[in-house]
N, C-alpha and C positions, 0 to 999 in steps of 0.2 A: 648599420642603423637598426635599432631595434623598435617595437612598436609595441605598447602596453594597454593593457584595457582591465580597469577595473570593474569589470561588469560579471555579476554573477546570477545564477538564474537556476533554479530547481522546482520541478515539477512532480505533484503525484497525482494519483487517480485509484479511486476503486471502484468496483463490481460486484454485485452481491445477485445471483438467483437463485430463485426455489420455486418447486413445483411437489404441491402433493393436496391434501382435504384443508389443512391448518396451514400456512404459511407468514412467515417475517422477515424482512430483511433490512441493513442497515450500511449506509456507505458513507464516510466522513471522509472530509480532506483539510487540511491546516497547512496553511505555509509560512514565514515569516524570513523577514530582509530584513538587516540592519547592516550597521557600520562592518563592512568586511565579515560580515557571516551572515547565509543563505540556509534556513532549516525547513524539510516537509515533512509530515507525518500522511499516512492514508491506516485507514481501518474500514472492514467490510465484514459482515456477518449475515448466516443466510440459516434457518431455520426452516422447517418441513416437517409434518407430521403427514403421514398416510394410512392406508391398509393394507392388509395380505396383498389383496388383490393389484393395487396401484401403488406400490411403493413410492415413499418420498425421495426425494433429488435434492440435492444445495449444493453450490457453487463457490466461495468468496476469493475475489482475487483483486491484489494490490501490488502496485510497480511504481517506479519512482526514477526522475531523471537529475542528474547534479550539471553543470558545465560552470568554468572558470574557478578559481581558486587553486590552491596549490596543493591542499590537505582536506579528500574528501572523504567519508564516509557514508554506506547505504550497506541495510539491513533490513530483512525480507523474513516474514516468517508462514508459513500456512499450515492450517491443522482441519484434517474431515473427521469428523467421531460419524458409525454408523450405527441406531442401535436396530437389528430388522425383527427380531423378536416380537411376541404378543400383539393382541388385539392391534397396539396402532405404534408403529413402526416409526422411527426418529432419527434422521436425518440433519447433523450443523456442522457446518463449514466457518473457519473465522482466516480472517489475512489479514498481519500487518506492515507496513513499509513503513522504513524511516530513512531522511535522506540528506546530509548536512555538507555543506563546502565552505574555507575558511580560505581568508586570503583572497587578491587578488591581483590579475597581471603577471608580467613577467621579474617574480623578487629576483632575478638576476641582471637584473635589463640595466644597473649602476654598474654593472663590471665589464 
């Protein structure tokens, strides 16, 4: 006997710090369910400007979770640019996550 569950479920989350004189930051998340397909998106961005003396920091990070479906996909990207140069020194971090699952149950649970 087999047991089937069409229940699908994906989660993301992001995080964004900075520390420096000027700071930004920005953290999104988007999910959506429908009929047999489960899709998240996360995006995080963190901006810092400093000085010699105190340079700027930024952080962005985003992750993403899938379960059930048969056919999943997740994609992850992160980028720090540092610029430390002149008077005021700059600091951005960005992170994306994307995270989709299709299908659900056991598609072999009729054989």
């Amino acid at each position: 006997m087999s047991e089937s569950s069409n229940m699908l479920f994906v989660t993301v989350l992001g995080k964004a710090d900075a520390l420096g004189d000027l700071t930004t930051t920005n953290a999104v998340t988007e999910t959506f369910a429908g009929a047999g397909i489960a899709v998240g998106f996360a995006a995080a961005t963190a901006v810092a400007e400093g000085t010699t003396a105190a340079p700027p920091y930024t952080d962005a990070t985003t992750d993403g979770l899938a379960n059930g479906g048969f056919i999943t996909s997740y994609d992850t990207s992160h980028v720090s640019l540092d610029f430390p140069y002149g008077p005021t020194p700059v600091s951005v971090s960005v992170s994306t996550t994307s995270v989709a699952t299709h299908g659900g149950g056991d598609f072999l649970s009729g054989w």
